[in-house]
Steps between C-alpha positions, in 0.01 A plus 500: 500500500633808373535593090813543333567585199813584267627736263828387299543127572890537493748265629553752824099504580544116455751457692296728815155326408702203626652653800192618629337133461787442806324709715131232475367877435084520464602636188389356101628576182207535301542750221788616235572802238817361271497415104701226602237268647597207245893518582433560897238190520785275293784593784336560846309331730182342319319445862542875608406600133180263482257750619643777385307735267702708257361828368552663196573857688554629853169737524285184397689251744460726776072597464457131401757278737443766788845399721565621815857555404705515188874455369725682260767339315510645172749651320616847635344699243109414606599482885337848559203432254408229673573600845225828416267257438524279834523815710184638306321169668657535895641177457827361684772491248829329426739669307808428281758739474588766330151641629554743199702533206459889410480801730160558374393153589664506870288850511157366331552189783564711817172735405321138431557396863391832677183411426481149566512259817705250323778390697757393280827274552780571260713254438835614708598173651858652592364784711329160697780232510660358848831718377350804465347507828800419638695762353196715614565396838840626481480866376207572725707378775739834517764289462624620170399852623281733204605309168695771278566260208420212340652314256260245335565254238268247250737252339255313319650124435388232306144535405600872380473340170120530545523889421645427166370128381142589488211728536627730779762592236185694347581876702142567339362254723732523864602837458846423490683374792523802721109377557516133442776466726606755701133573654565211732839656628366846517204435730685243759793769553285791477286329808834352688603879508129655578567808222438615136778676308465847384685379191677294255740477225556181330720315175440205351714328225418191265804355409510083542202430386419650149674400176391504139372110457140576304159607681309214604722218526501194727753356655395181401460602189872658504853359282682637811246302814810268563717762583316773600548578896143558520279241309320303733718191411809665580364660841406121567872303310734772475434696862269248696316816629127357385528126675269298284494606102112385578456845691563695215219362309277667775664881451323624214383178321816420464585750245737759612558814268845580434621730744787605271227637237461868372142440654610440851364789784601577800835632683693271648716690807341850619582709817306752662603786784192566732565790697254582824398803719762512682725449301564139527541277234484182312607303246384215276670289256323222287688249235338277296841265408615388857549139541519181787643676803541868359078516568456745772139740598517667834732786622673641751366780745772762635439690794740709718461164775557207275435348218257252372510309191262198405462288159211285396695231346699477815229518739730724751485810695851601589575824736804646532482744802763802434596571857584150648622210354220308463293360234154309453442232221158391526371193283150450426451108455206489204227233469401571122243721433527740168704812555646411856185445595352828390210338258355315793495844693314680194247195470413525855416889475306448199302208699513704769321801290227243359360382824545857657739343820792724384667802250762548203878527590553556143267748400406711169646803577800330607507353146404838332807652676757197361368509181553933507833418635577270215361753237682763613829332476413356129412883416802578671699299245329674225600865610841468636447633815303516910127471469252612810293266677120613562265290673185445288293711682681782458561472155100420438421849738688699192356374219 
């Protein structure tokens, strides 16, 4: 029976440690780094959690608990820390996205791993789902000829709130939302269109959800909760958008921050121009405030053949050919499975990885190069104007 062991006990690891018990994997949770341990053995599964050992630090768990494979799913800020010290070891590792939160971090991390045999599953799901591959299918079928532009979009609906309600409000801790979020977007169209771009220029703007209601306030705690658009009560009475007022109780312990406080982070609609080698391009929108049917994340793909757009939420691939009259609308009929099936996908590789039958299709470097991606846009928000892309070995060869 192989050794696992976990780093961050957050409700996303949770939620995996449970997918992967699916799969009747020789595989047992045995060890745990969080400062959590009293909250995490009061929610979660007390059979999993029975013979688990938590350790008071990540150097002792891993000399004393020895795994053969470990997890990461703390916050953002200590993904790269941690990561350094699981590739110092060789071991297969999981991890959460952003990979890195600073350009120094994504540069420390991609040094780290050239001297390591780790092989490492980021947590992409998108750049696995059933949709993806079959948009995939598409532009590597010629039929859309060489794609010239695309046109991609993030709509974030319902659970947006997240960003603002709670501890990924904290830019200190995500990064901000060009990393938290846009990671996941950059790496499955970056791989659907088999290119980097040479470079970006990006704007952001924070206008919906900031305010002046005082620094540290709960909603519950708020004269204005029975109103508001965006206490959990409301998003349950007012907009039916959370179905059971029970659920909120599990986001954030049931205390939501105001997200109409001077102490909120985070933009909440950006868009960035990503401009290639050839002089192809891109763009990418992301809003934070769309609602019910105005959620949308996919994009459409524009060649000089036809056209080929696909959305998440829709589960559809529709091309439009340009010289005939014809066009495809392909539906993907989903069983479950988190992110169209794309957690299942990572799971397997990471299995895969720990009984040596198989590889990564979501790799390090391909999470070094999002998270670059997504820095350069956020520093391309800062100074106004197009920053270059390098790839990390390059810019480590001129230091």
């Amino acid at each position: 029976m192989k050794r696992l062991a976990v780093i961050g006990m957050g409700a996303r690891i949770r939620f995996l440690l449970d997918e992967l018990d699916k799969f009747n994997a020789d595989l047992n949770l045995v060890a745990a780094v969080d400062p959590n341990e009293e909250h995490i053995r009061a929610i979660w599964n007390a059979d999993k959690l029975a013979n688990v050992e938590f350790y008071p630090d990540v150097d002792t768990m891993l000399d004393v608990a020895a795994p053969d494979a470990v997890m990461i799913g703390t916050t953002c800020n200590l993904h790269t820390e941690y990561a350094k010290k699981v590739l110092a070891r060789n071991l297969p590792l999981f991890l959460e996205k952003p990979v890195s939160i600073t350009m120094d971090q994504a540069l420390d991390l991609y040094q780290a791993a050239q001297t390591s045999t780790s092989e490492v599953v980021v947590s992409f799901p998108l750049r696995l789902s059933r949709l993806w591959h079959m948009a995939k299918d598409v532009i590597d079928s010629g039929v859309l000829g060489d794609v010239e532009n695309v046109q991609a979009v993030n709509n974030v609906p319902f659970y947006g709130s997240n960003y603002y309600h709670g501890w990924m409000r904290n830019d200190a801790l995500t990064g901000g939302l060009w990393l938290q979020k846009t990671t996941h977007d950059f790496d499955y169209l970056t791989h659907l269109i088999g290119k980097v771009p040479e470079r970006i220029v990006a704007v952001e703007s924070k206008n919906i959800f900031t305010g002046d209601m005082p620094a540290g306030l709960y909603c519950l705690d708020c004269p204005k909760q029975d109103t508001c658009p965006e206490s959990q009560r409301n998003l349950f009475y007012m907009q039916d958008i959370i179905p059971d007022l029970r659920e909120a109780e599990n986001w954030w312990d049931g205390r939501w921050q105001c997200s109409f406080a001077v102490d909120t982070g985070n933009h909440d609609s950006a868009t960035a121009i990503l401009q290639y080698a050839d002089g192809s391009h891109m763009t990418y929108t992301q809003n934070f405030y769309a609602r019910r049917s105005a959620a949308k994340r996919g994009g459409r793909f524009i060649g000089y053949k036809g056209t080929m757009e696909f959305d998440f939420y829709s589960n559809e691939v529709v091309v439009s050919h340009h010289h005939s009259p014809r066009t495809d609308r392909l539906h993907l009929d989903l069983e479950g499975g988190g992110h169209a099936g794309g957690d299942t996908e990572l799971l397997h590789d990471f299995l895969a990885i720990i009984h040596k039958t198989g590889h990564s299709r979501a790799t390090l470097i391909d999470g070094v190069t999002s998270a670059q991606l997504c820095l350069l846009a956020r520093e391309s928000c800062r100074t106004n104007g197009f920053v270059t892309y390098h790839p990390p070995a390059a810019i480590l060869t001129t230091q």
